[in-house]
C-alpha positions in Angstrom: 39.1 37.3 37.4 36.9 35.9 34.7 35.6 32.3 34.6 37.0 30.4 32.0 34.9 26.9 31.4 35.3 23.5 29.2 31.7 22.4 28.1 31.1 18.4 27.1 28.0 17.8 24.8 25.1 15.6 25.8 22.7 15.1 22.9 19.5 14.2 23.9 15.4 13.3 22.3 13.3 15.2 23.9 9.5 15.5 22.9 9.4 19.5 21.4 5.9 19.1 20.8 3.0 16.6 21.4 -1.3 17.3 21.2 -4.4 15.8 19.3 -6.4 17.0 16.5 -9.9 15.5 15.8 -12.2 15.7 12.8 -15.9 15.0 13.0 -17.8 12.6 11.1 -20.6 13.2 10.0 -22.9 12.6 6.8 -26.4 11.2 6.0 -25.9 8.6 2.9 -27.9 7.2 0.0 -27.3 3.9 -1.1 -26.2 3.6 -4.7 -28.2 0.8 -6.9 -25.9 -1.8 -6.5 -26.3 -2.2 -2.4 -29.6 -3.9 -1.4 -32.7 -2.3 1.4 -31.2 -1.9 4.4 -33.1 -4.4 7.4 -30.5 -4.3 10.0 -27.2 -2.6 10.4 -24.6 -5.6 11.9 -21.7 -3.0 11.9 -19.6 0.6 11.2 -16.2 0.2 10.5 -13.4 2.6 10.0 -9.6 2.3 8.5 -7.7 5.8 8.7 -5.4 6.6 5.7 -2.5 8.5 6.5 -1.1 10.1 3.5 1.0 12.9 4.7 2.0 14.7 7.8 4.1 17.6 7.7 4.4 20.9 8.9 3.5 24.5 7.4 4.3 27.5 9.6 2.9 27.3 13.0 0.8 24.3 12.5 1.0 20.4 11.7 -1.1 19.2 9.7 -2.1 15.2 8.6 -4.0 14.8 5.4 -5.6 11.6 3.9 -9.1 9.3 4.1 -11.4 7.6 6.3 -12.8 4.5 4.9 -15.6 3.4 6.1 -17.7 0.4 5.7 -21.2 -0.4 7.1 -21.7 -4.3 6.8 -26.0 -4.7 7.1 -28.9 -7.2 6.5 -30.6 -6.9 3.5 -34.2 -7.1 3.6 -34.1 -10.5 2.0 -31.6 -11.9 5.0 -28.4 -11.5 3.2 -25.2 -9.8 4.2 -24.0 -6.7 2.6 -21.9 -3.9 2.3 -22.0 0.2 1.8 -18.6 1.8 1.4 -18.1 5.5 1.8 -14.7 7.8 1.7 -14.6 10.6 3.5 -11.6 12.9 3.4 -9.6 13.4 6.0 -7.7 16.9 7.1 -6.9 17.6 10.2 -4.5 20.6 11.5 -2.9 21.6 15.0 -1.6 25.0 16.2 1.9 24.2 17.4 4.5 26.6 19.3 7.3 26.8 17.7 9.2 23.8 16.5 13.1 23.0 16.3 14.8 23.4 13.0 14.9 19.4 12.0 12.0 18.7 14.1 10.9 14.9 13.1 7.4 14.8 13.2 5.0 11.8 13.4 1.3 11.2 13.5 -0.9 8.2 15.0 -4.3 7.8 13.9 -7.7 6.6 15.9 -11.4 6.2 15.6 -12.7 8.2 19.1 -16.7 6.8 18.4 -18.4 6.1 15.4 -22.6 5.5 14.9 -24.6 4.8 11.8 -28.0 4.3 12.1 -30.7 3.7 9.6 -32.9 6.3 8.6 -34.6 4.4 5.9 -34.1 1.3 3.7 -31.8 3.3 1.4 -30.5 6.4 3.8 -27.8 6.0 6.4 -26.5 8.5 8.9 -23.1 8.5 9.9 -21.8 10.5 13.2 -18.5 10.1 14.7 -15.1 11.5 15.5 -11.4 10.3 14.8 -8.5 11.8 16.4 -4.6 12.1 15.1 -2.1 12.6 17.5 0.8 14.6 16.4 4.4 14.5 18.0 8.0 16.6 17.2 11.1 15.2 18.3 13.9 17.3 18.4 18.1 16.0 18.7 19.3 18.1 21.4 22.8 19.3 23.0 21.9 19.8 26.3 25.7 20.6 27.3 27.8 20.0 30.3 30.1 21.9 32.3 33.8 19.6 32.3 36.4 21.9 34.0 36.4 25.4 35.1 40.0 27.3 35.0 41.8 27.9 37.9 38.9 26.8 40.5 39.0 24.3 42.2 35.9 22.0 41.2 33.9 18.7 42.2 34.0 16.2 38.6 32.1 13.8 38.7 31.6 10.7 35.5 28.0 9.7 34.5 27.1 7.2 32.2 24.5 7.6 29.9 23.3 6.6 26.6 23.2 9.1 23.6 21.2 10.1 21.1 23.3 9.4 17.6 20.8 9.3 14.8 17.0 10.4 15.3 15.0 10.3 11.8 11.5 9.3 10.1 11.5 7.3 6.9 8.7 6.1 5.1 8.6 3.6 2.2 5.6 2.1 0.3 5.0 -1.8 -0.3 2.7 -2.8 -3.1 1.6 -6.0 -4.6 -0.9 -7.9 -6.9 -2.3 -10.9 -5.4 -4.4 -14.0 -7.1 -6.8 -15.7 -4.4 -5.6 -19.6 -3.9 -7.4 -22.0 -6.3 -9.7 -22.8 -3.7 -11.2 -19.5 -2.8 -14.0 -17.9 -4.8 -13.9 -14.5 -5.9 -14.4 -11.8 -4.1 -17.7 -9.8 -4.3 -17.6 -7.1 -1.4 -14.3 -6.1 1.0 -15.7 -6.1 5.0 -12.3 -5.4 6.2 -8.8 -4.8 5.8 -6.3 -5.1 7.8 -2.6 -5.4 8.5 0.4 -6.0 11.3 4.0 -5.0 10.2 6.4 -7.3 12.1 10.5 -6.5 11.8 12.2 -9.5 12.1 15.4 -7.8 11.8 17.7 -4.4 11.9 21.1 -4.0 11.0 22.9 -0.9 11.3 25.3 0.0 8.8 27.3 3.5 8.2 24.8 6.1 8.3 22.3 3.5 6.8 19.7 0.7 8.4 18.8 -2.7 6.8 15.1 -3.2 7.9 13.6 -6.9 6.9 10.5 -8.2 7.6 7.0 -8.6 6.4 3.4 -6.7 6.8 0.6 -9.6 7.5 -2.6 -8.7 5.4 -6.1 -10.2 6.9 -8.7 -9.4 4.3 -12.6 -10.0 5.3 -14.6 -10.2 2.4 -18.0 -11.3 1.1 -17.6 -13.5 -2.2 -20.6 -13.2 -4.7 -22.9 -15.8 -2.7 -23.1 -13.7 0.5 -20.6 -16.2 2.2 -18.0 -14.4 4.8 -14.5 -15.4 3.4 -11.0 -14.9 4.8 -7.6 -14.5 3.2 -4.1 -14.3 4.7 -1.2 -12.5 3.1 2.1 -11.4 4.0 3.6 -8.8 2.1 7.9 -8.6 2.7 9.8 -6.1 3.8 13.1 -5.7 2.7 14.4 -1.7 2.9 17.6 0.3 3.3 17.1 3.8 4.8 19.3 6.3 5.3 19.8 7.1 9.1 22.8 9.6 9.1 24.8 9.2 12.3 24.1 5.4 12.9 27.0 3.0 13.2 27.5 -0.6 13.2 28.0 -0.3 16.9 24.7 1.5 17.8 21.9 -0.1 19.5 18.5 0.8 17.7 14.8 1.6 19.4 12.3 1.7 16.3 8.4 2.7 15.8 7.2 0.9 13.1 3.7 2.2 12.0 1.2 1.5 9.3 -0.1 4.6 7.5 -2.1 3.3 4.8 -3.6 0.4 3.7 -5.1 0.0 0.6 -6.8 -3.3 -1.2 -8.5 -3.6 -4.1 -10.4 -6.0 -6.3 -9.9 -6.1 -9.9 -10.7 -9.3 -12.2 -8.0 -11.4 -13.8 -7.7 -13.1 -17.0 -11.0 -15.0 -16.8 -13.1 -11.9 -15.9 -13.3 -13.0 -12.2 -12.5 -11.2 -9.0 -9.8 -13.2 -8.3 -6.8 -10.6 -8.2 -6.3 -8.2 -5.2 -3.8 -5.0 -5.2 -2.4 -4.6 -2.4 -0.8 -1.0 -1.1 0.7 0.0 1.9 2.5 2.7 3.0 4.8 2.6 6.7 6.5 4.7 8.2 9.8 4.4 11.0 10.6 6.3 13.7 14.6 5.8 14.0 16.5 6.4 17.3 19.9 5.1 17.6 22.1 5.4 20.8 26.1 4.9 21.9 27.0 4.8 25.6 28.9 7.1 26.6 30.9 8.8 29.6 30.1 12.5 31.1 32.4 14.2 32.8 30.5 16.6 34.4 30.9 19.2 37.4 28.9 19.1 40.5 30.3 21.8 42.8 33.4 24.4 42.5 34.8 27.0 44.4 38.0 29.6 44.0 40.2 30.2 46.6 41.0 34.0 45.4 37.4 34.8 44.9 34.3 34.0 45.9 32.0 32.6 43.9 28.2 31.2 43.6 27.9 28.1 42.1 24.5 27.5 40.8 23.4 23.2 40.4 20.1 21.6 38.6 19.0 18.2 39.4 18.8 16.7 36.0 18.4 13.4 34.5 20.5 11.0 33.0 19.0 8.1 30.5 21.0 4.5 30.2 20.6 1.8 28.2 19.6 -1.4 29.5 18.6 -4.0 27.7 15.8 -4.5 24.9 12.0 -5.8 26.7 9.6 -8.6 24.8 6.4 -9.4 26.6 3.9 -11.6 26.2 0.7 -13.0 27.6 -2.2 -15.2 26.5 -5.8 -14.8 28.3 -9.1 -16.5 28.1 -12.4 -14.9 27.9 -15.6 -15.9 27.8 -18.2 -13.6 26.0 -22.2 -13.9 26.2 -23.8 -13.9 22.6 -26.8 -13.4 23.7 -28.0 -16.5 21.2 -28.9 -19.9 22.7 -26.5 -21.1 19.9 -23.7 -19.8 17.4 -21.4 -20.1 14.9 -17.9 -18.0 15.1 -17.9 -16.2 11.5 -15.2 -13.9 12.5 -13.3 -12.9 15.9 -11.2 -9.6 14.9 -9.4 -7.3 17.4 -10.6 -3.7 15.7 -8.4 -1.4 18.4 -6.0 -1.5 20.5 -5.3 1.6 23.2 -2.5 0.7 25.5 -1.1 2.0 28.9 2.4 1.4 30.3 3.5 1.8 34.0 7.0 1.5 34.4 9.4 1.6 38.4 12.2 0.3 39.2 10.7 -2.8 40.6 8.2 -3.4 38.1 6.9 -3.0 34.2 3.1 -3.3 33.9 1.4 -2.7 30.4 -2.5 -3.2 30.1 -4.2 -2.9 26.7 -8.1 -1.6 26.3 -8.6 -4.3 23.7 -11.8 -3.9 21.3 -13.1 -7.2 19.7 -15.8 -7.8 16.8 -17.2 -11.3 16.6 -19.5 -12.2 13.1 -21.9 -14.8 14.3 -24.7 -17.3 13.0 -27.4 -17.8 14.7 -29.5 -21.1 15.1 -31.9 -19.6 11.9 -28.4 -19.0 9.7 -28.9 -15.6 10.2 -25.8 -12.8 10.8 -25.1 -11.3 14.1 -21.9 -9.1 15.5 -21.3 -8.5 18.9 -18.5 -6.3 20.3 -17.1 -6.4 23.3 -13.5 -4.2 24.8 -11.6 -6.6 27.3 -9.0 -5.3 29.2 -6.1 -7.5 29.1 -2.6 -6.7 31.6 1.3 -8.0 31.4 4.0 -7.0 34.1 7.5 -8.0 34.5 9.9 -7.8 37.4 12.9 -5.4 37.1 14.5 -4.8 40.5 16.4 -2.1 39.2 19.0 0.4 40.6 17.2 3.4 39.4 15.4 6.8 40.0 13.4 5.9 37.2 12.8 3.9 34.2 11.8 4.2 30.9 10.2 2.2 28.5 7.9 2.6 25.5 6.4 -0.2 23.9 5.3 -1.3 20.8 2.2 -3.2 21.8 -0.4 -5.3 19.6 -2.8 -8.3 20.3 -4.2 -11.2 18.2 -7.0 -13.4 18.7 -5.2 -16.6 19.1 -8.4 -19.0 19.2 -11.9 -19.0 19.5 -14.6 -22.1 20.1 -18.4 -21.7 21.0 -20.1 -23.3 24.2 -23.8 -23.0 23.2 -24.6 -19.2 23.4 -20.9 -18.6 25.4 -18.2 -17.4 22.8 -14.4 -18.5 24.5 -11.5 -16.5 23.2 -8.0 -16.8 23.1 -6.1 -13.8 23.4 -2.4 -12.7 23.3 -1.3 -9.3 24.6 2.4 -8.4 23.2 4.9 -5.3 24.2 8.2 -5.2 22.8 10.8 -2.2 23.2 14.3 -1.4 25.3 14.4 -0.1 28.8 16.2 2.7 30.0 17.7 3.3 33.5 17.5 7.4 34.4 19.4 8.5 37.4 18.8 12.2 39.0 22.2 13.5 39.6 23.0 17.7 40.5 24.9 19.2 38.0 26.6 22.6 38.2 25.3 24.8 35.6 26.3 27.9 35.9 28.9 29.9 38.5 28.9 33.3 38.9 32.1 35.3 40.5 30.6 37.6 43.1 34.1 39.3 44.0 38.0 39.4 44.1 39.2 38.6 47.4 42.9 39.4 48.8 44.7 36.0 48.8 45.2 35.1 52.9 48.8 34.6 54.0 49.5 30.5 54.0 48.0 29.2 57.6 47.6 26.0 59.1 43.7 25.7 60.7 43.3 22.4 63.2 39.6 21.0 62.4 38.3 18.4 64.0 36.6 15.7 61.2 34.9 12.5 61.5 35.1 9.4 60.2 33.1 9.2 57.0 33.1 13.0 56.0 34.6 14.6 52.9 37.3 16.4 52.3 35.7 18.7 49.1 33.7 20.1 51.6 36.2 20.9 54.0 38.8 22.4 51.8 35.8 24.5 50.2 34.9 25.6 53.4 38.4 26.4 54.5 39.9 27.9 51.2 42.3 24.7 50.7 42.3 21.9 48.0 42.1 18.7 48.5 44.9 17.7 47.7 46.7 20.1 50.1 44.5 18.9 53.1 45.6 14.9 51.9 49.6 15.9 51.0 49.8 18.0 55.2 47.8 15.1 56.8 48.9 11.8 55.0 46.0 11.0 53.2 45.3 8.7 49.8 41.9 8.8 50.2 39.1 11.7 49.5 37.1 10.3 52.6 38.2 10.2 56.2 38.5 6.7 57.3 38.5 7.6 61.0 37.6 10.4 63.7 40.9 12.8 63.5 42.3 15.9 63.4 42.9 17.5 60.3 45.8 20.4 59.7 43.7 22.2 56.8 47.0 24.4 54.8 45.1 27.5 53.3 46.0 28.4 49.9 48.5 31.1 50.1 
């Protein structure tokens, strides 16, 4: 007798391959002519540019730029700033990856420190980290009938994987500053936030719309700290092969790059700013759907080993926004101040997720620019930990959910030397519901028996108990044991006596 057995396919994202690369900083720097004597260094900043991330062989590999920018006191008092690009190539030994693997990369700053070593020398050290990660679409299939056995089904629902893919598209634009804003004469900081204010799925295609806010920092040709505001559209159609109108979406939306740059305008000003971006989307789309899987069999004629795996099952919920606003106070460390600037310069978030309960808490780092009593320049920064939860009560083994998170600075105000900020923690993604259910895997047929003459066996059952275990115990059927003893029911209602027929 050979086993003859119908398979159902489960496609699945499962994480192939995740780990962190790091490159070190590290560089002594001479000021070109047009920076002034370094007095006092206010701050080190540094924006990672993504510009590819691919695999070659056995390794992944993310190539691009840090930017950096060191914003200082110049001997005379005034505010200034060094910029420096250092390229940036950093490569991980990976085991070995699917055939479409979809591979993304998020990049940090680990710890960065400049120090003066003279009016016109600066040492950099430091370290920035990129963390790599393969997804893979998987058919992790499931056993639906076996042939002439008798077997245990059982239906699970679950959602599955339909489309998994990584686009990326670049936005670009020339800006002119508002009327009212003088030129710019040194950049302190860029920065930007994509927001998607909506998906559609189409065929096999997904209509993405939204906008990437721009905050520029800059220092206009009197030494003044201005601020500028920009929000650059989003309006993209990508292909995501496999997606449906029907499919309900969970997307990553990153920023890669960000590039701005000052160039002068018709009046020979610095009054124009170009403006390039590059983002990239992690695309998972899902369709619920219902296994019929196998969770026990047996053979009457033979006898057999099943062989089961506790595995989990992933369901679609519902999509999660969360927010939160917190005050902090801050000591300056002046007897009096001026809020310049209040930025948040990184974010590393940490979600908890049960059944009962979502919690997300964000290691928030904030820069403040200050002015002192005297008028002169100070930064302070400070990391506050800020925290969200949400109720779930759930009818789960366990629950899933991965986040987009970001913060803002909502508001700031000054009490004397005491800085009070207003800050907003957000975390926005779906929830999934896994269950741990025993699945047969395998069975293997250990020998041919001689088929018994047709009996009757009296067993005494109680109420509550099973008949698949009985009629697998006695070499019946179910349906046998419920046609002899009058039964509708797979589930004895009552203490009785069962005639068990054996299958002759």
């Amino acid at each position: 007798m050979e086993l003859s057995m119908e398979y159902q396919s489960n496609n699945v994202c499962t994480v192939a391959f995740s780990g962190t690369g790091r490159q070190p900083i590290s560089s002594d720097s001479t000021l070109p002519d047009y920076c002034g004597d370094i007095e006092r260094i206010l701050h080190c900043g540094a924006c990672i540019q993504l510009h590819t991330v691919n695999a070659a062989a056995d390794r992944l590999r993310a190539e691009g730029e840090i930017e950096l920018r060191i914003l200082y006191l110049t001997s005379d008092g005034a505010p200034d700033v060094f910029e420096q690009h250092i390229p940036l190539s950093v490569s991980l030994p990976s085991t070995e990856l699917p055939q479409e693997p979809v591979i993304t990369a998020c990049a940090s700053v680990d710890y960065l420190n400049c120090r003066a070593l003279s009016p016109r020398k600066i040492s950099l050290n430091g370290s920035v980290s990129v963390q790599f990660e393969v997804l893979q679409k998987k058919d992790e299939p499931l056993i639906s009938a076996i042939a002439d056995c008798e077997v245990l089904p059982q239906d699970i629902d679950v959602s599955e994987i339909v489309s998994l893919a990584h686009r990326t598209f670049d936005l670009s634009e020339t800006l002119s500053l508002p009327a009212d804003a003088p030129p710019v004469g040194k950049l302190i900081r860029t920065q930007a936030q994509p927001t998607i204010a909506s998906a559609e799925a189409v065929e096999n295609k997904l209509l993405l719309k939204g906008s990437l806010l721009v905050h520029v920092l800059y220092l206009d040709q009197s030494g003044t700290i201005q601020t500028l505001q920009h929000a650059l559209p989003i309006s993209q159609v990508l292909d995501a092969p496999g997606v449906k109108p029907d499919s309900f979406l969970a997307l990553c939306v990153q920023q890669m790059s960000l590039y701005v740059q000052p160039k002068r305008d018709g009046a020979d000003e610095m009054r124009l700013l170009d403006l390039a971006a590059k983002l990239s989307v992690t695309i998972r789309a899902f369709e619920n759907k219902t296994l019929h899987a196998v969770a026990d069999c047996y053979a009457t004629g033979a006898a057999l080993r099943p062989v089961t795996k506790l595995r989990s099952f992933a369901k679609y919920v519902k999509p999660l926004q969360l927010s939160m606003q917190q005050e902090e106070s801050i000591e300056s460390g002046l007897e009096d101040c001026e809020v310049l600037d209040a930025a948040i310069l990184q974010i590393k978030p940490k979600t908890e997720a049960d059944p009962d309960t979502i919690e997300v808490s964000a290691d928030v780092t904030v820069l403040l620019l200050l002015k002192d009593r005297e008028g002169s320049m100070q930064a302070v920064e400070r990391s506050i930990e800020l925290q969200l939860s949400e109720p779930l009560h759930l009818d789960a083994d366990e629950v899933l959910f991965t986040p987009d998170v970001h913060a803002e600075v909502r508001g700031v105000h000054t009490d004397g030397g005491i800085i009070r900020l207003s800050l907003s923690l957000f975390a926005e993604g779906n929830i999934y519901a896994a269950q741990q259910t025993s699945v047969l895997i395998k069975a293997e047929l250990l020998e041919t028996q001689t088929q018994p003459d047709s009996q009757l066996i009296l067993l005494f059952a109680k109420e509550g108990e099973s008949l698949w275990p009985i009629a697998k115990r006695c070499r019946s059927t179910v349906t046998l044991i419920q046609n002899e003893n009058d039964l509708s029911q797979d589930r004895l209602t009552e203490d009785r006596i069962l005639l068990i027929p054996t299958a002759g």
